[in-house]
N, C-alpha and C positions, 0 to 999 in steps of 0.2 A: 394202788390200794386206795389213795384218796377220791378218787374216782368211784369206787366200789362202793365205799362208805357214802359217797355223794348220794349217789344211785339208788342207796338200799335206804337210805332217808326219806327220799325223793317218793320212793315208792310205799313206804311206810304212810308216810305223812297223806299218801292218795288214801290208802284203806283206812286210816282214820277218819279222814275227810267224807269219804265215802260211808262209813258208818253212821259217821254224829248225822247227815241227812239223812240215809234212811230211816234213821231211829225217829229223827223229830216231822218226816212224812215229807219234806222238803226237796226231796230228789225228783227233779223237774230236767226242762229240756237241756238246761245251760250245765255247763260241766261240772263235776264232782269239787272241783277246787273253788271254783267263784262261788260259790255256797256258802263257804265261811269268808270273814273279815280279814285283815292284813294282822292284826294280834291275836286271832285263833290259829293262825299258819305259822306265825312265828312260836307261838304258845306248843302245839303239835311239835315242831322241828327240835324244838327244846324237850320236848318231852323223849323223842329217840336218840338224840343225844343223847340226854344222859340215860337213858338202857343203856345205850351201846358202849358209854362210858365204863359203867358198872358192868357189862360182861361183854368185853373185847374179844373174847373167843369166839359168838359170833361170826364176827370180821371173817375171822379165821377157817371158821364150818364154812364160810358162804364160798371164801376166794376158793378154797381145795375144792368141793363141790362143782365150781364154775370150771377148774382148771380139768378138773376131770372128765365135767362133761367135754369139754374144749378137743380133751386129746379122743376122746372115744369118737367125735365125730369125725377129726384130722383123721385116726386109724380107720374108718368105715370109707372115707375119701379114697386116703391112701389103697386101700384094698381093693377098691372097686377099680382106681384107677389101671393101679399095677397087674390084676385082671383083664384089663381091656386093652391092655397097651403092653404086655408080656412080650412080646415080641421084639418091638422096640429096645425095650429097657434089656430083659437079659440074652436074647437069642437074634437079634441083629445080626444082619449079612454081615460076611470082614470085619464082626468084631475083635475089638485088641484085646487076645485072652493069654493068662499065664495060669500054670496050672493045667489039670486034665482039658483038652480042648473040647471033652466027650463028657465030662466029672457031671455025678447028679444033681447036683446041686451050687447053684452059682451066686458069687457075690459080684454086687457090681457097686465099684468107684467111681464116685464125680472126683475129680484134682484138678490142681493146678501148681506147676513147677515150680511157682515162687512162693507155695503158701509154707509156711512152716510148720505148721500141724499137719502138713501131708508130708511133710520130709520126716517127724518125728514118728508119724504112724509105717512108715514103707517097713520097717523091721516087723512089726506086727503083722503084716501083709505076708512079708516074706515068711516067717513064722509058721503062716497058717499052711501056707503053701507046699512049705518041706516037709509039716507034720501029717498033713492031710491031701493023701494022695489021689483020693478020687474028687476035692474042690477043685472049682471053675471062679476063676476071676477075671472078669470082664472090668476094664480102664475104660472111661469118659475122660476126656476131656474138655476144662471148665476153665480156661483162661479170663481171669475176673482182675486179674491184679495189675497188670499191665500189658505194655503191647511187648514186650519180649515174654510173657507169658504165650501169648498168642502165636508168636514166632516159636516157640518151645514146643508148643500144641502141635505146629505143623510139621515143624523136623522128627518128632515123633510119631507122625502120622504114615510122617514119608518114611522114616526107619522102617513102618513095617510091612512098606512094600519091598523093602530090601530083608523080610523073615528076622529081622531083630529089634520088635518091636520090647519086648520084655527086657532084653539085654540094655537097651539104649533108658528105657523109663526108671530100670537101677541106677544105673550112672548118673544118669538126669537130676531124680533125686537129693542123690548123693554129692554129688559136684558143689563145691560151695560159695558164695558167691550169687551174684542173680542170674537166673535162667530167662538169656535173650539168643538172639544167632545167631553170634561170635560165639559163644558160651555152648548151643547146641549144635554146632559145628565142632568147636574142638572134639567133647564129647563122640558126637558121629563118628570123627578121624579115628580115637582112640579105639572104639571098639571094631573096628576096621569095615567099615560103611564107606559107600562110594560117596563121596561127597557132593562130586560133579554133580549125580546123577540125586542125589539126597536135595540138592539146589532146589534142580530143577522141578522135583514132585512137591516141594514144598509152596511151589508159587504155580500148581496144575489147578485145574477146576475140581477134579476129584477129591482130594486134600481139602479144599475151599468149601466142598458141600458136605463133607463129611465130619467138618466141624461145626460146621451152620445146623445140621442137623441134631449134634448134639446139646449144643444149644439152644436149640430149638424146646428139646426134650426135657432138659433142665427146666426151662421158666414153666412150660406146662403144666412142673412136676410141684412148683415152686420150690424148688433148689437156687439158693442165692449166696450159700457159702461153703467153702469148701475146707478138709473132706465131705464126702457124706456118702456114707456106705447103705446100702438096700440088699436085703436076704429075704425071699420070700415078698410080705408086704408089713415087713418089718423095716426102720429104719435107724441107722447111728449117725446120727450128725457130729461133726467135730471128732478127736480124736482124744477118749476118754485113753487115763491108763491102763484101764484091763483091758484095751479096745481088744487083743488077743481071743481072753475069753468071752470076751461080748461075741465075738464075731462067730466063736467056733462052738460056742452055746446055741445059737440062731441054724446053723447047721447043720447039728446034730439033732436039735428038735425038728427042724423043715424036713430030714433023712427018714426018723422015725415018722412023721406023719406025713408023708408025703408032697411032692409041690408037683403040679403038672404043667405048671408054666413058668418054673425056674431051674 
C-alpha cells in the first residue's frame, strides 16, 4: 500500500507539475519536473498529502481498481494459456485419474504429500468424487517441500503402473507423519503393491520424466504452491473450507456451458 500511495503522489505531483508549465507557456524541451524549484515539488507533494490525508478512500478506490485489473488480465492469461495447452493440463497420456476416467468434465490437482492443505483438502476431493459420478480428477504431482516429497511423487507414479494409483494417493495422504520412502513403501506394502517391483519403477527413467514434465508444467503455469486446483480456466489455489462447493460449483457451471478441452 505504501508503495501505491508512493506512486499515486509521484504521479500526481507530475500532472501538476505538468499543468503550472503549461499554464505559464514554459513547457520546453527539459522534462515536466525540472520546471519547477525543489520548494514547488515539495510545496505539490504536500499538497497530495494532505488530499489524500482527507480522503483515504482513495487509497482504497485505487488499490481494488489495480487488484482488479490485476486478476482480469491473470484470468485472460490463465485462459489463453489453458486453451493452448489443454492437453497437457487435463487430457494427458497416463494421466493419474480417479473418478470417471471418461467424466465430462475434469478437475486437475497440483500436490504434494507433505503439504498439509492437501492432506486437509483429500476429504473434499473425495467428496466430490462419490457425489458426482460423471467428474474426472486428474493428480499432478508437485514435490516442493522436500526430497521425501519427491520420493512420495515417485512411488506414486510407480503405484500406478501397478493400477493403484488412486488407492495408494489415499493412504498416502492419510498416513501421518512425513511422506519420504520408508513411509511410501510401508504404504505400498499395506495396500498390497509389489514392492520389489514398486522399487524398481520408482528409480526407471519413465517415473523420472514424467515427473519432470509435470514440473515442468507447473512453472509454466506459475504454480509455486500447493494445492491448487484448475476447472476449466478457472483456478483455486490453497484449500479454502468450502473448497467442496468451490469445486463442484465450477463444474456444474463448465457442464452447463460447455468446455471442449476439459
Amino acid at each position: 500500500m505504501t508503495v501505491l500511495v508512493l506512486s499515486f503522489i509521484s504521479e500526481a505531483a507530475a500532472l501538476i507539475s505538468w499543468t503550472y508549465n503549461l499554464g505559464s507557456g514554459n513547457l520546453g524541451k527539459s522534462t515536466m519536473l525540472t520546471r519547477i524549484n525543489a520548494d514547488q515539488k515539495a510545496a505539490i507533494g504536500e499538497i497530495v498529502k494532505d488530499y489524500l490525508m482527507n480522503h483515504p478512500e482513495i487509497i482504497v478506490d485505487v488499490q481494488n481498481a489495480l487488484e482488479a485489473k490485476m486478476e482480469k488480465e491473470q484470468a485472460e492469461k490463465l485462459k489463453t494459456f489453458m486453451s493452448q495447452n489443454a492437453k497437457d493440463i487435463y487430457r494427458g497420456a497416463n494421466s493419474s485419474v480417479a473418478g470417471d476416467p471418461n467424466g465430462d468434465i475434469t478437475v486437475v490437482e497440483f500436490f504434494d504429500y507433505n503439504c498439509g492443505y492437501c492432506k486437509r483438502g483429500m476429504p473434499e476431493v473425495q467428496k466430490l468424487i462419490q457425489n458426482d459420478k460423471r467428474v474426472r480428477v486428474v493428480f499432478k504431482e508437485l514435490p516442493i517441500l522436500s526430497k521425501g516429497s519427491e520420493d512420495a511423487a515417485r512411488a506414486a507414479l510407480a503405484a500406478k503402473r501397478q493400477g493403484k494409483y488412486w488407492e495408494f494417493h489415499q493412504a498416502m495422504l492419510s498416513n501421518k507423519g512425513q511422506a519420504n520412502e520408508a513411509s511410501s513403501l510401508k504404504v505400498a506394502e499395506s495396500i498390497g503393491l509389489d514392492v520389489a517391483k514398486l522399487k524398481t519403477d520408482m528409480a526407471g527413467k519413465d517415473v523420472a520424466d514424467e515427473l519432470e514434465s509435470m514440473k515442468a508444467l507447473a512453472k509454466k503455469m506459475g504454480i509455486s504452491g500447493t494445492p491448487h486446483f484448475l476447472v476449466g480456466d478457472r483456478s483455486i489455489p490453497g484449500a479454502p473450507e468450502d473448497l467442496h462447493e468451490q469445486l463442484q460449483t465450477l463444474v456444474t457451471d463448465f457442464r452447463k456451458a460447455g468446455c471442449n478441452y476439459c
